[in-house]
C-alpha positions in Angstrom: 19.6 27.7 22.7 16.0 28.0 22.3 13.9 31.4 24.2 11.0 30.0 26.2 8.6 31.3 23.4 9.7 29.1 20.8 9.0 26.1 23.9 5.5 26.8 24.8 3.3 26.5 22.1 0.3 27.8 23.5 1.1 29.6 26.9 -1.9 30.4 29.5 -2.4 34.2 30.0 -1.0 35.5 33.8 -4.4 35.6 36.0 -4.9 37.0 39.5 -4.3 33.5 41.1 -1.0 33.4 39.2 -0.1 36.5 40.9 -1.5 35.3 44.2 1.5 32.4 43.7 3.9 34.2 43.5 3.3 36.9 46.7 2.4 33.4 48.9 5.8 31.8 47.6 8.1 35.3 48.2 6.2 35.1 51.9 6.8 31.8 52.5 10.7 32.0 51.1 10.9 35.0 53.7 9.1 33.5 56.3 12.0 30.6 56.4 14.9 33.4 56.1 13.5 35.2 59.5 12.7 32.3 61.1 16.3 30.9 60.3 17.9 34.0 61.0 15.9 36.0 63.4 13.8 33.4 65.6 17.0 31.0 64.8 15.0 28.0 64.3 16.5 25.4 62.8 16.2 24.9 59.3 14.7 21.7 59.1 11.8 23.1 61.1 11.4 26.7 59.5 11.3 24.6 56.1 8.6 22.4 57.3 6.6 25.4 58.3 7.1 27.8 55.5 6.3 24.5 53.1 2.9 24.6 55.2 2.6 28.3 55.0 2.9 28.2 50.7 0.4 25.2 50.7 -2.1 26.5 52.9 -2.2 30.2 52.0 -2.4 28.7 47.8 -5.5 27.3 48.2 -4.3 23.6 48.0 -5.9 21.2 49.9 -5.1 20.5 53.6 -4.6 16.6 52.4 -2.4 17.4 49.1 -0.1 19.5 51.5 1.4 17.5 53.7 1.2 14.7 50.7 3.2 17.4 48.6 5.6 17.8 51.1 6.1 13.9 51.7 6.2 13.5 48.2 9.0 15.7 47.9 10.9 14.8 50.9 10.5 11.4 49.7 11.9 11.9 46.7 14.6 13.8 46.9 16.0 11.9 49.4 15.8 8.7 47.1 17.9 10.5 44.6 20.6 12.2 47.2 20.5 10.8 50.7 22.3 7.6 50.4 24.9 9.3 48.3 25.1 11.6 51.2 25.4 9.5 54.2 27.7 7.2 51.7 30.2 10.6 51.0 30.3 11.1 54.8 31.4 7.4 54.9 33.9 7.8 51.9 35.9 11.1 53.6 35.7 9.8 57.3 37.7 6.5 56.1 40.3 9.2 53.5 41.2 11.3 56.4 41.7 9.0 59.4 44.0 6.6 57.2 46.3 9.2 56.7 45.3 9.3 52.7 44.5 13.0 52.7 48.0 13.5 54.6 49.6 11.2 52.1 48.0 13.6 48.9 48.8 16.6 50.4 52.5 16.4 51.4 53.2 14.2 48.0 51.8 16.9 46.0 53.4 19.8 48.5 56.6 18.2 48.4 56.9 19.2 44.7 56.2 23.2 44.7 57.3 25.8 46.6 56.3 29.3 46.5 53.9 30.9 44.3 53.1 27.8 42.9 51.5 26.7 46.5 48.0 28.1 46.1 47.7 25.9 42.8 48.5 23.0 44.9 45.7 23.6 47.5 43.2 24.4 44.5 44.4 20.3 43.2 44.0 19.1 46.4 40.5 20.1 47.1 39.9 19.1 44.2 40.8 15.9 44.5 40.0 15.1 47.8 36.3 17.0 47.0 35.6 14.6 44.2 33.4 12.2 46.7 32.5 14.8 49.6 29.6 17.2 50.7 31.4 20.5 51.0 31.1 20.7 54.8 33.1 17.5 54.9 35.9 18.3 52.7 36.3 21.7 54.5 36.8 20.1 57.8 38.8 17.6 56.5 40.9 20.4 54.8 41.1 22.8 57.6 44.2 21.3 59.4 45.8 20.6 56.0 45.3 24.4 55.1 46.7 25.9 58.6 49.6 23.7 58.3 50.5 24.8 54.5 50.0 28.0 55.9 52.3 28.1 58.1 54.9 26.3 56.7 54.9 28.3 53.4 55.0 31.6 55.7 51.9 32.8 53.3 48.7 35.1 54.3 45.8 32.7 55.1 43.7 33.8 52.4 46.2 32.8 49.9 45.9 29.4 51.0 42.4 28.8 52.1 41.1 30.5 49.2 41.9 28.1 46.4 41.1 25.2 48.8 37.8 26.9 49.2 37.2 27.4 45.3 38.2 24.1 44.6 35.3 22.5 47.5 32.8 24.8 46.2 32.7 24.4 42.9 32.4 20.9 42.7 29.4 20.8 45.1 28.1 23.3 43.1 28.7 21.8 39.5 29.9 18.2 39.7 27.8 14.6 40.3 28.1 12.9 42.8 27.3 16.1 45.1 23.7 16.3 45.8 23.0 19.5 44.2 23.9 18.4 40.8 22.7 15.2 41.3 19.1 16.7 42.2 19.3 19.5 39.0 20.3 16.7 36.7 17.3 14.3 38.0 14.8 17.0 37.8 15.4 18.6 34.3 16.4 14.5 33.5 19.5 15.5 31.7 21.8 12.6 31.1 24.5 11.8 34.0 27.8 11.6 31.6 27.5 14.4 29.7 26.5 16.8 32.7 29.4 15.3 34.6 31.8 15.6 31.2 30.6 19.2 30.7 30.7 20.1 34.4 34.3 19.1 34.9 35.1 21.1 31.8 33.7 24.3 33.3 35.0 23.4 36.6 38.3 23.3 36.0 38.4 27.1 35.0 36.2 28.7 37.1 38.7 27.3 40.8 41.6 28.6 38.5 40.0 31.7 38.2 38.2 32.4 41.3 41.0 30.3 43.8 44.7 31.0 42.8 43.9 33.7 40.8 41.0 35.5 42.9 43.2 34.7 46.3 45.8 37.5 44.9 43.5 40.3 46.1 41.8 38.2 48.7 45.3 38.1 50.5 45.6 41.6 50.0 41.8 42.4 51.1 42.6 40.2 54.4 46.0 40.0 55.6 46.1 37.6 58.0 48.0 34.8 59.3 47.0 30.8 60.3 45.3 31.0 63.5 46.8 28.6 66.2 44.2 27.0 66.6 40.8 27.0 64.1 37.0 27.0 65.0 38.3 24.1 68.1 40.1 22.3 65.7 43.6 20.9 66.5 45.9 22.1 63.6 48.8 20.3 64.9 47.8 16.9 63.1 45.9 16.2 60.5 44.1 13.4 62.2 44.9 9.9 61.0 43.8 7.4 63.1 46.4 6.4 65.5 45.7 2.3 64.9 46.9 3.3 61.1 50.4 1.2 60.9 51.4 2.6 57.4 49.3 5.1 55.3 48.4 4.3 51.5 50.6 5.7 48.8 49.6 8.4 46.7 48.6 6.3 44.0 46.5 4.4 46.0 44.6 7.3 47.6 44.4 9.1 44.4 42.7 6.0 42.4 40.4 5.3 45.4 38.6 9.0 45.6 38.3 8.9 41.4 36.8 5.6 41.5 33.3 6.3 41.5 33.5 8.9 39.3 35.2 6.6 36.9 32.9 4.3 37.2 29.5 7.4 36.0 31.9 8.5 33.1 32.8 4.6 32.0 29.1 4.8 31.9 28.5 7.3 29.4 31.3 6.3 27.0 29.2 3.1 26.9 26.3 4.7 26.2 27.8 7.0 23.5 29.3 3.7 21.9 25.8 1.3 22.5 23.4 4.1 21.6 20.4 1.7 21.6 18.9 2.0 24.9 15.7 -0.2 23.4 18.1 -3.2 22.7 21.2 -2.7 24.7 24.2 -4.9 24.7 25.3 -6.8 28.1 27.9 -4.6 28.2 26.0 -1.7 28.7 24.1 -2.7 30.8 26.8 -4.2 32.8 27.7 -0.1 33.0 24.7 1.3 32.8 24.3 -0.5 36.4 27.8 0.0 37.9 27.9 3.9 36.6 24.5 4.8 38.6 25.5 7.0 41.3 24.8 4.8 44.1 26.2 1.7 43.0 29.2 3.4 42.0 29.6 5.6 45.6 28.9 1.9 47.4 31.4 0.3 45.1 33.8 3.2 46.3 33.1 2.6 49.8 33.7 -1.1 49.5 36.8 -0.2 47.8 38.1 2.2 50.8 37.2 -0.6 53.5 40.4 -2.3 51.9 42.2 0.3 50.8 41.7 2.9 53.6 41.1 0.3 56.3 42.3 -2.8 56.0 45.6 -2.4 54.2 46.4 -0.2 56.7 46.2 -1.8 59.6 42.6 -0.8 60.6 40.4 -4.1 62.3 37.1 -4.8 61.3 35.6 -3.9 64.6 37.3 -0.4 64.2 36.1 0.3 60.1 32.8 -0.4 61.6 32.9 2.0 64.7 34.4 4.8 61.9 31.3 3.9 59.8 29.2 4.4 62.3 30.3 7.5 63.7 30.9 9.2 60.0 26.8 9.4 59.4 26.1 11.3 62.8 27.5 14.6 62.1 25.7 14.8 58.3 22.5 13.9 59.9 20.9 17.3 59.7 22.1 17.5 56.6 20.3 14.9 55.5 16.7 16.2 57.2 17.6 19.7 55.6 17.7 18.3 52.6 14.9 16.6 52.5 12.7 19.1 53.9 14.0 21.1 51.1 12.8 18.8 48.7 9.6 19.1 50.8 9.1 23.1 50.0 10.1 22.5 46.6 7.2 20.4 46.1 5.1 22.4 48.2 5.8 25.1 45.6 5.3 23.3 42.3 2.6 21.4 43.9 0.6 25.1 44.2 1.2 26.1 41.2 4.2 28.3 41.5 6.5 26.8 38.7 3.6 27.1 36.0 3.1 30.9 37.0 7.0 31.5 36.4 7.3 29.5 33.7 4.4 32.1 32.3 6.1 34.7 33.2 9.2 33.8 31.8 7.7 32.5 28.2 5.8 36.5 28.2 9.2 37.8 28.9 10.7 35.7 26.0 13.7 34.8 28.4 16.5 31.8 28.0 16.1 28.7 30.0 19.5 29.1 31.2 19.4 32.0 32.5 16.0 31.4 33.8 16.9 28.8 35.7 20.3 30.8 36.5 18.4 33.5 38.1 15.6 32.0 39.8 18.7 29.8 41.9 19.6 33.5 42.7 17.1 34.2 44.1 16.5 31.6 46.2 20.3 31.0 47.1 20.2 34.6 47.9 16.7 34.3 50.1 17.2 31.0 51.8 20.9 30.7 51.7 21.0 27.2 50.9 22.7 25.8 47.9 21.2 23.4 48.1 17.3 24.4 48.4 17.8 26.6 45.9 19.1 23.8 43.6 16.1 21.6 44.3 13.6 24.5 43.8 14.9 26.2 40.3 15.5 22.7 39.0 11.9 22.1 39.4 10.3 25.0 38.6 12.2 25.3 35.3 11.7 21.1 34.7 8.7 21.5 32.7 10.7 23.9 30.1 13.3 21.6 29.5 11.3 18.9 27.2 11.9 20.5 23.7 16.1 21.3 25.0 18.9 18.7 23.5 20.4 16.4 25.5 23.3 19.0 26.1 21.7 21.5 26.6 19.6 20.3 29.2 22.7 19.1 30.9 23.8 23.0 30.7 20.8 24.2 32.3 21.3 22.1 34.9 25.0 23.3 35.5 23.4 26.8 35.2 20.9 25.9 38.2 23.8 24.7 40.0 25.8 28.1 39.2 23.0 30.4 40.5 23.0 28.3 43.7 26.5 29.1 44.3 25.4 33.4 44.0 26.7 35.7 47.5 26.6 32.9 50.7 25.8 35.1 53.3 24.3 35.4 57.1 21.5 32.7 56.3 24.2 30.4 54.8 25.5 27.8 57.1 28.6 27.6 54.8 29.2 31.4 55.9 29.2 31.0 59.6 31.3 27.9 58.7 33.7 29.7 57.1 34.1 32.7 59.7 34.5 30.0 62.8 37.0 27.6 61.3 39.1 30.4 59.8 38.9 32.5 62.7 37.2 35.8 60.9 35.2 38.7 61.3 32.1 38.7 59.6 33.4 41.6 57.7 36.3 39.8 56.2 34.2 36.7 55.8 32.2 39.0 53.3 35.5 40.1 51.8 37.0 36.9 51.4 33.9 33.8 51.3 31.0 35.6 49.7 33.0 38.0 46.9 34.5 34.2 46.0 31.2 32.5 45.9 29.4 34.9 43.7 32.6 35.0 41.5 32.4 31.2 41.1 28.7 31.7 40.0 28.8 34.1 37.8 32.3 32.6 36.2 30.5 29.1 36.2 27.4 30.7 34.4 29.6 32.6 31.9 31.3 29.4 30.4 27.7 27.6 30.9 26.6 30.8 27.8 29.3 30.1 25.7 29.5 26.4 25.9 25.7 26.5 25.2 26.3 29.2 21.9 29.7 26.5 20.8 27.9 23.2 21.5 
């Protein structure tokens, strides 16, 4: 792993307008936490106008501001919107054909004691393969109060792991957004951030979900509430139309499928090297392992698998389809405008005045771009805007890095984002309503786990990077 001085052969020397970046860009970061927080606007709109805030108070042309911000709306929702909207799709279909039901009693009908909170930790992490977090937790919720209750356990010794297992692959593992957008920016290849992610995934929910939910239970003793944020825990929600719910084996193949279909992908690539004078073959994969093809191909795959074979009418697939974008909407916009501020901020300047910064202070691109998602995880409380905005401030820097290497500094954007979810992060308030807690034990529970997972996550992103 290479310091940023042996990376930029000639760096510019810090100026007064370099400095002038960097105050307009901490102002406009905490312009969006108070109006988030304090004015509670919503995010969408307080990202809009602390994107107009950076560009205006930088110097940068009215025009080239709002075409920044388009610019980078645009684009990140190119790379991660459709895979959004097609998730939402993918985990409405899983839960109301009884497939998530199906998982979780297969795999609970197995262990018993201890071994429970391992259980949970596979579960979410097999049913958050395909999903944006805030699906997989709602989806979850009922599962978790059940297991719960029937296992006669503390809350947190359940929710936990479930929790770790969510988190961590939003945070580290394509298809979710946030790695999706790291590894576009820094253009590290797909496979191997996917193969390396998984293998620092795995891990990190073992050591920050079973393990970590030990003293969690012990730092929050409390029981499944009756009933969660509104949510009725007495089902688990399949559709009632659903005349027999696929097996396990089914489920279980339908939720890796896309995933299968990215790493088939690199294996191709690793075998058919030649990108100049590929073979059909790869390019057969090359097309099916994109992330979009392969997310539609998954969807395609759960209209028959989740809807048809069970009994589910075309009218009724179409109605579920429908109704499973609505609630990520926001989500969608958020992200986007996101994207907006982030190239609001390299568009002023900003990234070349850290990345000047960083090469005088003869820093590592990982942890560059490890703490810079810090701090703006930490600021903004958005995994996801800080993902979009470290990736490409520290893009530039990742030219003269080895293919896996740049895949790791990617995975160590994604750790950073993960750092201490707190007041400003929607996940927090999630959290607290579903679960039923104070914001005190929220903070004991949710935010000790989330900055365990990022620092963790970032510890085996250093030694991977010092082995490979």
């Amino acid at each position: 792993m290479k310091p940023l001085a042996t990376l930029a052969a000639a760096p510019q020397p810090w100026s007064a307008h370099d400095t002038q970046l960097v105050v307009v860009a901490a102002i406009g970061i905490a312009l969006i936490v108070l109006l988030i927080v304090k004015a509670k606007l919503h995010p969408f709109l307080s990202l809009v106008l602390g994107s107009a805030f950076v560009g205006i108070a930088s110097g940068v042309e009215l025009g080239k501001v709002i075409t920044n911000f388009e610019a980078g709306v645009g684009g990140t929702l190119q790379e991660v919107g459709l895979l959004i909207a097609l998730g939402a799709m993918l985990g409405k279909l899983l839960a109301d054909s009884g497939g998530a039901n199906r998982v979780v009693d297969t795999l609970l009908s197995k262990v018993s004691g201890a071994a429970v909170p391992w259980a949970m930790a596979l579960v979410a992490v097999i049913i958050g393969l395909p999903m944006f977090f805030e699906i997989g937790l709602v989806l979850l919720l009922p599962v978790i109060v059940l297991v719960t209750q029937r296992s006669n356990s503390k809350l947190m010794r359940i929710a936990i792991p479930a929790l770790a297992g969510l988190s961590v692959l939003h945070g580290l593992v394509p298809p979710h957004p946030g790695p999706l957008i790291a590894i576009s920016a820094v253009n590290a290849q797909l496979g191997t951030t996917l193969a390396l992610g998984l293998l620092i995934a795995l891990p990190t929910v073992i050591i920050c979900g079973p393990l970590f939910s030990i003293l969690a239970a012990k730092w929050v003793p409390v029981g499944a509430p009756k009933r969660a944020g509104g949510v009725d825990t007495s089902h688990t929600g399949a559709d009632p139309d659903v005349k027999r719910q696929p097996t396990f084996l089914v489920t279980v193949l339908t939720i890796v499928f896309p995933v299968v279909l990215m790493l088939s992908k690199a294996l191709v690539d690793i075998i058919n090297p030649d990108a100049k004078n590929p073979t059909t073959v790869r390019v057969f994969f090359d097309f099916i392992g994109q992330p979009l093809v392969a997310m539609t191909l998954a969807v395609l795959l759960a209209l028959v698998t989740f809807g048809y074979a069970v009994g589910l009418k075309g009218a009724k697939l179409s109605h579920k389809i429908g109704a499973s974008v609505g609630p990520i909407a926001a989500v969608i916009l958020i992200v986007g405008a996101g994207g907006g501020f982030k190239q609001t901020l390299i568009g002023a300047g900003v990234g070349d005045a850290v990345a000047k910064w960083a090469t005088g202070a003869n820093l590592s691109v990982l942890l560059l771009g490890y703490l810079i998602a810090v701090a703006l995880r930490l600021a903004t409380g958005s995994a996801t805007v800080a993902t979009i905005t470290a990736a490409g401030i520290v893009a530039p820097l990742a030219g003269s890095l080895s293919p896996t290497h740049t895949a790791l500094l990617a995975l160590a954007v994604g750790a950073g984002s993960l750092f201490l979810s707190h007041v400003n992060d929607a996940g927090f308030w999630l959290v607290k309503e579903l679960f039923g807690l104070t914001i005190g034990q929220t903070f004991k529970t949710w935010s000790v786990m989330e900055t365990a997972i990022s620092v963790v996550g970032f510890g085996f992103v250093m030694i991977l990077s010092v082995l490979i």
